[in-house]
C-alpha positions in Angstrom: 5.6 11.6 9.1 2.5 10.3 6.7 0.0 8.1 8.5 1.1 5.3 6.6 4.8 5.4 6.9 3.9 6.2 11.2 2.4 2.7 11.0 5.6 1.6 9.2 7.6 2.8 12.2 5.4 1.3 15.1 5.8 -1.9 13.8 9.3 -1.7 13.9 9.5 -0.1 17.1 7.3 -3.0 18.2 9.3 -5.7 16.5 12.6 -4.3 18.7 10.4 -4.0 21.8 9.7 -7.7 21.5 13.2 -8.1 21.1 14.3 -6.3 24.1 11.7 -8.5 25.5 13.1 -12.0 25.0 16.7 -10.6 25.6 15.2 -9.7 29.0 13.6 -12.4 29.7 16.7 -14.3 28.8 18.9 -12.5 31.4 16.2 -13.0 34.0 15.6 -9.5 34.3 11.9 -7.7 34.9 10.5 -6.3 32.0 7.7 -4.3 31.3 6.7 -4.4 27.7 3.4 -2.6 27.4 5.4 0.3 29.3 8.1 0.4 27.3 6.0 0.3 24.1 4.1 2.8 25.5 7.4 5.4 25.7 8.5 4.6 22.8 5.8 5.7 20.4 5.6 8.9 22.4 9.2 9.3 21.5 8.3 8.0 18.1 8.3 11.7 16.5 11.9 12.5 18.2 13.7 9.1 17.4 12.2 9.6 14.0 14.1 12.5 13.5 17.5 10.7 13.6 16.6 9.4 10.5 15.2 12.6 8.4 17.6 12.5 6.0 16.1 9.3 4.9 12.8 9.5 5.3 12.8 12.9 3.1 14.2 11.1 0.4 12.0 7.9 0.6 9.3 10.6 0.4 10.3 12.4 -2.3 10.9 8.9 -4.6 7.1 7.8 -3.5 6.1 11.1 -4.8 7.7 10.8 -7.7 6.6 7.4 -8.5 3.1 8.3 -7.5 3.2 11.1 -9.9 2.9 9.3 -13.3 0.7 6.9 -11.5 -3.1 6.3 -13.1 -5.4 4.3 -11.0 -8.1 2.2 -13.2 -10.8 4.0 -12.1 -9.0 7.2 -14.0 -8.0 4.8 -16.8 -11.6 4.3 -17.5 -12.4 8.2 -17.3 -9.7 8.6 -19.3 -10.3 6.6 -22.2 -13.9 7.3 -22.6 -15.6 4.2 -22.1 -19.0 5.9 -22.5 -18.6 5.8 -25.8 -18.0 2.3 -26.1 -20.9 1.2 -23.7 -23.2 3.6 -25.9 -22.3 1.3 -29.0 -22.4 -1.6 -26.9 -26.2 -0.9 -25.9 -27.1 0.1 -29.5 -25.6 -3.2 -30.7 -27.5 -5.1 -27.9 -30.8 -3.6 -29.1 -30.6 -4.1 -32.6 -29.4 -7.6 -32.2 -32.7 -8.4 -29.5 -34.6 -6.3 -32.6 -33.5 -8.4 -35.9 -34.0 -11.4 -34.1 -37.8 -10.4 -33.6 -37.9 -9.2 -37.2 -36.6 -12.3 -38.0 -39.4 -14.5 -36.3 -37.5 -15.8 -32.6 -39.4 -16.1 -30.1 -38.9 -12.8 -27.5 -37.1 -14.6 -25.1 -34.6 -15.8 -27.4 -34.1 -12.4 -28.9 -33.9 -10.5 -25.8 -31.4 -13.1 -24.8 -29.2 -12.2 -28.1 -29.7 -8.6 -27.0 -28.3 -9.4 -23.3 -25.2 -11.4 -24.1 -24.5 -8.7 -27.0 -24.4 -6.1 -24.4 -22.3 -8.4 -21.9 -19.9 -9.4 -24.5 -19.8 -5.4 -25.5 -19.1 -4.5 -21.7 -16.4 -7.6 -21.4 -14.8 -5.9 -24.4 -14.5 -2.4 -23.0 -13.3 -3.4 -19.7 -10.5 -5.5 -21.2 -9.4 -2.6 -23.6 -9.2 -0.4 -20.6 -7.7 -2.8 -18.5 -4.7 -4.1 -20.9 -4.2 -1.1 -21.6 -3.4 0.0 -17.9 -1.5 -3.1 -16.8 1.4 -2.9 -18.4 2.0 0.4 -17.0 1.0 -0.6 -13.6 3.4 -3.4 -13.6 6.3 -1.2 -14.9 5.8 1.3 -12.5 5.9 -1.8 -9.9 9.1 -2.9 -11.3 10.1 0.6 -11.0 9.8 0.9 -7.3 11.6 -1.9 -6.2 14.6 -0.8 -8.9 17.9 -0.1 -6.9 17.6 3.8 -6.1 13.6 3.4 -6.5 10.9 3.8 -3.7 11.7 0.5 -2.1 15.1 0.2 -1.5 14.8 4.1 0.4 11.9 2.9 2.4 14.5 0.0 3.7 17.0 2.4 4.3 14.9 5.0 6.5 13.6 2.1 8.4 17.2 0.9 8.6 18.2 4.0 9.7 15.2 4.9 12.2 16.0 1.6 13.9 20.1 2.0 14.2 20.2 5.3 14.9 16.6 6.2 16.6 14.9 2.8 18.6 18.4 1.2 19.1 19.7 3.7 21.0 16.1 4.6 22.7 16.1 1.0 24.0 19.5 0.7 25.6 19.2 4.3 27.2 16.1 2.4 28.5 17.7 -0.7 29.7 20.2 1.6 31.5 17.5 3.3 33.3 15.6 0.5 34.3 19.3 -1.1 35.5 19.5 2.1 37.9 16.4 2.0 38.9 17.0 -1.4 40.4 20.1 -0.6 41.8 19.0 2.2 43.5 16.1 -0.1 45.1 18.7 -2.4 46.2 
């Protein structure tokens, strides 16, 4: 199981825990959270493995979504922005230079030169970047599509908890019930 789906599964296993909990302390019986927490994500891996079948598909739809996915950082590799800054910076010089041809004072000129060059920069960025939103969001829309990424995490976790925790925390409960009987 990925680091990031484990974490997935903890919180769920802690969500039911706490559940247990309040049912517990509901019936007026003893009730050792941290204990049972504790069991339960050793037994993570194993109750985990009632829901496989689900989890190899969720997998297999993240990987396929993830495949066709472009962060912005590769956007902007990808489209060559050093050619744009280049032009940029030779636009920002010879605006700072034909204003000192033209008589301004330095400051104002290197000032015409600066916003130039910010202006130029603002420019690049937003070609890069409306360029990559509207495949980010589609790719969004993608995953929570019936079928898509989203609706198979829901069903592994669905899964994981009916057929995995559920049962791990009434074979529990039926434990701990013994072992007060048998003190009795």
């Amino acid at each position: 199981m990925r680091d990031s789906h484990r974490g997935e599964a903890e919180r769920l296993l802690e969500r039911a825990v706490d559940e247990e909990a309040r049912r517990a302390a509901g019936a007026g019986a003893p009730f050792d959270r941290a204990a049972l927490l504790n069991r339960g994500l050793e037994a993570l891996e194993s109750l985990a493995a009632s829901a496989a079948e689900e989890y190899e598909a969720y997998v297999r739809a993240v990987d396929a979504s993830d495949a066709g996915a472009e962060s912005l950082g590769e956007a902007f590799r990808r489209q060559n922005t050093s050619t744009a800054l280049l032009v940029t910076a030779v636009a920002a010089a010879a605006a700072a230079g034909a204003d000192l041809s033209l008589g301004f004072p330095v400051g104002a000129a290197l000032t015409a030169g600066a916003v130039t060059g910010v202006a130029g920069a603002a420019a690049a960025v937003a070609k890069v970047t409306a360029g990559h939103l509207p495949a980010a969001n589609r790719r969004a829309g993608e995953r929570g599509r019936p079928g898509g990424p989203e609706q198979l995490r829901l069903k592994w976790l669905t899964a994981l908890e009916v057929r995995g925790i559920r049962p791990f925390l009434e074979q529990q409960r039926a434990v701990a019930a013994a072992a007060r009987a048998a003190r009795r």
